[in-house]
Steps between C-alpha positions, in 0.01 A plus 500: 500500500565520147695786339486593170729237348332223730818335539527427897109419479603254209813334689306502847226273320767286348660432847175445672402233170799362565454461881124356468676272294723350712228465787329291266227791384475456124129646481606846720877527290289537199283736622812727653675457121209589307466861716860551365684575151759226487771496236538169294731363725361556817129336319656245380658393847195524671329303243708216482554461920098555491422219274759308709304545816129412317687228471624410808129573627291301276743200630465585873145484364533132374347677155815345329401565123461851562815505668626334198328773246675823736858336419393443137441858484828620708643273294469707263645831584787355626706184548371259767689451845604222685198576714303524218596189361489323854135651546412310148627200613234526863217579265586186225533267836164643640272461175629151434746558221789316668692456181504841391612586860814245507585567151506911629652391783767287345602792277530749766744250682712492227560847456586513855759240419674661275 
């Protein structure tokens, strides 16, 4: 029930968003944030963990250039992950592009090196 400020109606459909989310319902945890008034913050999480799990779909979907596009674009709201960057590597090996995958690869073992 929403009261006049909509606040608990707002935070419940920020915890359920975030909840689809991490059963793996990207499709339904947009549909439960869009029904709320998010601040910037709490939008901007949700985006970037949504585009992160298009992601992760369109690879369990073998559609690896599309998988590739949804990190472009999370890519650019906020800094990639290790799991970002690991997921990049999957999709480079599955389309062919073997060189750009070792040369990603490479890099990311370095940093872990140091």
């Amino acid at each position: 029930m929403r009261n006049s400020s909509g606040k608990p109606h707002d935070e419940a459909a920020y915890g359920k968003s975030l909840a689809l989310l991490q059963a793996g319902e990207a499709v339904p945890a947009v549909n439960a944030a869009s029904q709320a008034n998010l601040g910037s913050e709490q939008r901007n999480t949700l985006g970037v963990e949504i585009l992160q799990r298009r992601a992760w779909d369109a690879y369990k979907g073998q559609r690896y250039a599309e998988a590739l596009q949804w990190l472009d674009r999370r890519a650019a709201f906020t800094p990639a992950t290790r799991d970002d960057m690991d997921l990049r590597v999957m999709c480079l090996d599955a389309l062919g592009q073997h060189d750009q995958a070792q040369k990603l690869r490479a890099a990311l073992d370095a940093q872990l090196a140091q």
